[in-house]
C-alpha positions as CSV (number, residue, x, y, z in Angstrom):
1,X,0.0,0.0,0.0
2,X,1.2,3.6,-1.0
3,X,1.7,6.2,1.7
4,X,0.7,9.4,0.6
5,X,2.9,12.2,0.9
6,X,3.0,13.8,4.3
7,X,2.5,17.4,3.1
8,X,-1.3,16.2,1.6
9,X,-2.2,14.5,4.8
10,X,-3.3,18.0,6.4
11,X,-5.3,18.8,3.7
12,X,-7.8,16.1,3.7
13,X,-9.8,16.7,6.8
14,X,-10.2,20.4,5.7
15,X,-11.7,19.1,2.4
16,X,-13.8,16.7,4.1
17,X,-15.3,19.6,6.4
18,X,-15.7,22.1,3.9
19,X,-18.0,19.8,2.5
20,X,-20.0,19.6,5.4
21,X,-19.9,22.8,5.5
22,X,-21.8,23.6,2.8
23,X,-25.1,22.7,3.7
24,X,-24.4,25.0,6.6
25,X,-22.9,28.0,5.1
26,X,-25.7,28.8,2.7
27,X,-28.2,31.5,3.6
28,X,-30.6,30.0,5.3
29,X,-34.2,30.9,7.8
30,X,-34.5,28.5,10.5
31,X,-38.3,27.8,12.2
32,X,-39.7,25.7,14.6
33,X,-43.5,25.1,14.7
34,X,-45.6,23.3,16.8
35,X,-49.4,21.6,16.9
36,X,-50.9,19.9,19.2
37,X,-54.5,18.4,20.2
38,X,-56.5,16.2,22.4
39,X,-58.3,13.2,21.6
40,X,-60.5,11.0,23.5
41,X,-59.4,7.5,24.2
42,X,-61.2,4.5,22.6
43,X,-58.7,1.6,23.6
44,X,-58.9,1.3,27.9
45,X,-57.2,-1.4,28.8
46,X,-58.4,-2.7,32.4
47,X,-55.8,-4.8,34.8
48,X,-58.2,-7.3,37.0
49,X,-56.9,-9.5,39.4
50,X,-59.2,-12.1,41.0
51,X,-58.0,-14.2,44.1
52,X,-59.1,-16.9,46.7
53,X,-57.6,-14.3,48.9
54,X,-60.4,-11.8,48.4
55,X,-63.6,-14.2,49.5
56,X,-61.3,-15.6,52.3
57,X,-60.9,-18.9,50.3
58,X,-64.9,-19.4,50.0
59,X,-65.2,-19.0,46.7
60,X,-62.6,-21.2,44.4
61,X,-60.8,-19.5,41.6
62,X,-62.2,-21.3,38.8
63,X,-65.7,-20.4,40.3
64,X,-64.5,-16.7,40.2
65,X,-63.1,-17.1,36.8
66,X,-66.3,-18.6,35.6
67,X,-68.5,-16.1,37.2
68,X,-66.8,-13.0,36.2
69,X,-66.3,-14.6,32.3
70,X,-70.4,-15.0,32.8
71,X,-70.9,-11.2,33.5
72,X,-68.5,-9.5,31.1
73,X,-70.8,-11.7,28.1
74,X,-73.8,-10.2,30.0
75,X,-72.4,-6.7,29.1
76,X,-71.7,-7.8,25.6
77,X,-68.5,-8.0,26.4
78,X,-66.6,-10.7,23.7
79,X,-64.2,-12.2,26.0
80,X,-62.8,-14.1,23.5
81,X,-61.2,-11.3,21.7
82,X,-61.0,-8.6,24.4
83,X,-59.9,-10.4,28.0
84,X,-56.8,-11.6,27.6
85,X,-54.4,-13.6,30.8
86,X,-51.5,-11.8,32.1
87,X,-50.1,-14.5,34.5
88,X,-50.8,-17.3,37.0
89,X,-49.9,-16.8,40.7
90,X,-50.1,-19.4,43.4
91,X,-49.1,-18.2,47.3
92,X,-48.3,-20.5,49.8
93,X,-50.4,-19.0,52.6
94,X,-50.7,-21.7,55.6
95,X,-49.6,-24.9,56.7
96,X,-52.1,-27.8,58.5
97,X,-50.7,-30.6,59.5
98,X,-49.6,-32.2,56.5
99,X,-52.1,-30.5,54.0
100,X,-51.3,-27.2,52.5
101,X,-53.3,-24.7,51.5
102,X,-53.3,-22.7,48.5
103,X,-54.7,-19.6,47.6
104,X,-54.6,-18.9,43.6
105,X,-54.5,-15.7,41.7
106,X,-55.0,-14.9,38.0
107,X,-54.0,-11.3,36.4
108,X,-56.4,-10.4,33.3
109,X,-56.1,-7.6,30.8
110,X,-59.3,-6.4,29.9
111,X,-59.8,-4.3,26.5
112,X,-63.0,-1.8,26.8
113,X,-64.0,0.9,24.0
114,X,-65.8,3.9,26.3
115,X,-65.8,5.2,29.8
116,X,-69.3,3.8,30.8
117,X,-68.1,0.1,29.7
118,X,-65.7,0.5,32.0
119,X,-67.7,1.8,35.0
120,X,-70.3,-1.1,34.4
121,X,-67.6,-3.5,34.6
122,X,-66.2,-2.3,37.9
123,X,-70.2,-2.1,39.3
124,X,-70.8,-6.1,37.2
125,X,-67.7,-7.6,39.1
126,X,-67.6,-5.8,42.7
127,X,-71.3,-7.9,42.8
128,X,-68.8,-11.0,42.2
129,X,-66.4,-10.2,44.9
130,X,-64.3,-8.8,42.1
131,X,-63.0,-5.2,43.4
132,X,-59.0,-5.2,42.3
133,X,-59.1,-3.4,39.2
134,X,-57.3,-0.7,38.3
135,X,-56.6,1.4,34.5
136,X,-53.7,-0.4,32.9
137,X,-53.1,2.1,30.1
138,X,-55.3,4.5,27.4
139,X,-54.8,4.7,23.7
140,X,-56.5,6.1,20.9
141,X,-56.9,3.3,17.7
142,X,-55.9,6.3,15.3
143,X,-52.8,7.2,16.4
144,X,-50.4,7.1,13.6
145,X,-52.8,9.1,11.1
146,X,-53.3,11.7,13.7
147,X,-49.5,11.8,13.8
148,X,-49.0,12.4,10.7
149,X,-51.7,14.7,10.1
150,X,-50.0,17.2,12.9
151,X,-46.9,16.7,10.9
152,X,-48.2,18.3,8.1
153,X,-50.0,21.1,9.8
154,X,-46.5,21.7,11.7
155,X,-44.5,22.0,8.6
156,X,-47.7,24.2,6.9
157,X,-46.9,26.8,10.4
158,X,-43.3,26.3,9.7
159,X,-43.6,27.3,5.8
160,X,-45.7,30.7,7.6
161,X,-43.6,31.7,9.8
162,X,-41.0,31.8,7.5
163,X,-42.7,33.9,5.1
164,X,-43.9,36.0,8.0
165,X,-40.0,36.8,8.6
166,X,-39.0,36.8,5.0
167,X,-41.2,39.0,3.7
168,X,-40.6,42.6,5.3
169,X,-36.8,42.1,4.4
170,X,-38.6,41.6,1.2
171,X,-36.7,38.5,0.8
172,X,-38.4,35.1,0.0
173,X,-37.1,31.6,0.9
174,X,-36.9,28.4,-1.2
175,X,-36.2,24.8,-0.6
176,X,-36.2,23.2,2.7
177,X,-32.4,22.4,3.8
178,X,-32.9,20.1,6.9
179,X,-36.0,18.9,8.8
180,X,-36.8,17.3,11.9
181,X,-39.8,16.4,14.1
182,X,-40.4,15.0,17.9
183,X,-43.8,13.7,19.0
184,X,-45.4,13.4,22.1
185,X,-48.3,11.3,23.7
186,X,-49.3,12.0,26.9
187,X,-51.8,9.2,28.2
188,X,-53.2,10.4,31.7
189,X,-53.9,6.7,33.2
190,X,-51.1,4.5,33.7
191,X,-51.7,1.8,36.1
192,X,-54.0,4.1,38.2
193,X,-57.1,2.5,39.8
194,X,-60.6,2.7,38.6
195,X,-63.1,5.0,40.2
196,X,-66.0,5.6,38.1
197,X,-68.6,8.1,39.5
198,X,-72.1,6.6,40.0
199,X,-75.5,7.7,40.3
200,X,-78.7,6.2,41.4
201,X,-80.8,4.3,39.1
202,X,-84.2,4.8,39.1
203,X,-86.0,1.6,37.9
204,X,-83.6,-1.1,39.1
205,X,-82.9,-3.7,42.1
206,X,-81.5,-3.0,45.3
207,X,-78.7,-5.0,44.3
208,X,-78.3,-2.3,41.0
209,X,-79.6,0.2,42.3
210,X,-76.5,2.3,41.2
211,X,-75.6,3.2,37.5
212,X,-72.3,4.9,36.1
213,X,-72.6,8.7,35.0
214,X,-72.4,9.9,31.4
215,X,-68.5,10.5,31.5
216,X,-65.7,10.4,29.4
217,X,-61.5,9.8,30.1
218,X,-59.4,12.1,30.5
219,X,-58.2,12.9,27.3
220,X,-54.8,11.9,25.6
221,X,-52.4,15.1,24.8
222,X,-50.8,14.6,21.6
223,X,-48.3,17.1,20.5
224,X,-45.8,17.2,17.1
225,X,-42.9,19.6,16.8
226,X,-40.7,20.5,13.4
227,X,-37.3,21.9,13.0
228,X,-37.1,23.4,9.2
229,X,-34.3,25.0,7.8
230,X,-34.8,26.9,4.4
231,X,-32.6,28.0,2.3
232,X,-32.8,31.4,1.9
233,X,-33.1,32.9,-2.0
């Protein structure tokens, strides 16, 4: 291999930079826009946990499974599709003589479409000795379009507020040169329990005599930001 001669050696990482350079060194505007918007959740994903623990080991787990499996189809709930299994606990709670006795658990994830499903699944399995429920997570189905719907209106306020700055120097501005976006979702429920307000139901049963109110999640903050360099004619 040829060496090259030492008096080029110095010149090559000046040519490499001035290169670079050039993307830099042309007249340029540089903007930064940003959109944002609230949406209401339509995916609510519900953690439930049911235990021998809770009914003091009167009620077996497969008798809780069955029951609670009974009253989310009552709702028109399709379990099939939208409960799903988590994990399988068993804890070792007490020794008798040579017996043990076991008390079982079982984590579900439950997928619900509105704030009132929700609330009348909290009310269905409470009535089942089913109370440990808590908001797993919130997303909205349409995510990615909205994404790149504020996308576009970001670049649209960047293209405005470049010719808002341009045009008093009575300059204008061409190509873009370099962009860049950040997103940002901000889901208010994260692991958080359930508490749905109720009210009192007119033509029911004593033992539903209460009915969730007319409510709606908090809503998910979505926000897109641009970086846009143009060049500068």
């Amino acid at each position: 291999m040829k060496k090259l001669p030492l008096f080029l050696l110095p010149f090559i990482p000046f040519w490499g930079m001035s290169q670079t350079k050039n993307f830099i060194d042309q007249a340029h505007i540089e903007t930064t826009a940003k959109v944002d918007t609230l949406v209401s959740p339509d995916r609510i994903y519900l953690n439930i946990t049911i235990s021998e623990k809770d009914t003091k080991g009167k009620i077996s787990l497969e008798e809780l499974e069955n029951n609670m499996n009974t009253r989310l189809k009552s709702l028109g709930i399709a379990t099939d599709k939208q409960l799903v299994l988590k994990d399988l606990s068993s804890n070792f709670q007490k020794y008798f003589l040579r017996q043990q006795e076991i008390q079982k658990s079982k984590n579900y994830s439950l997928i619900v479409y509105n704030a009132i499903m929700a609330g009348k699944v909290m009310m269905a399995l409470e009535q089942i000795n089913i109370s440990n429920i808590s908001v797993e997570k919130t997303e909205y189905a349409n995510m990615e379009s909205l994404l790149l719907t504020l996308k576009s209106r970001a670049i649209k306020k960047a293209s405005m507020q470049a010719l808002a700055m341009t045009k008093p120097l009575n300059q204008s501005f061409g190509k873009a040169l370099y962009i860049s976006d950040n997103s940002n979702v901000m889901s208010p429920y994260n692991n958080r329990m359930l508490a749905i307000p109720m009210k009192a139901s007119k033509n029911s049963s004593e033992s539903d005599s209460m009915a969730p109110i007319d409510i709606e999640f908090e809503k998910i903050s979505v926000e897109t930001e641009v970086r846009v360099v143009f060049k500068l004619d």
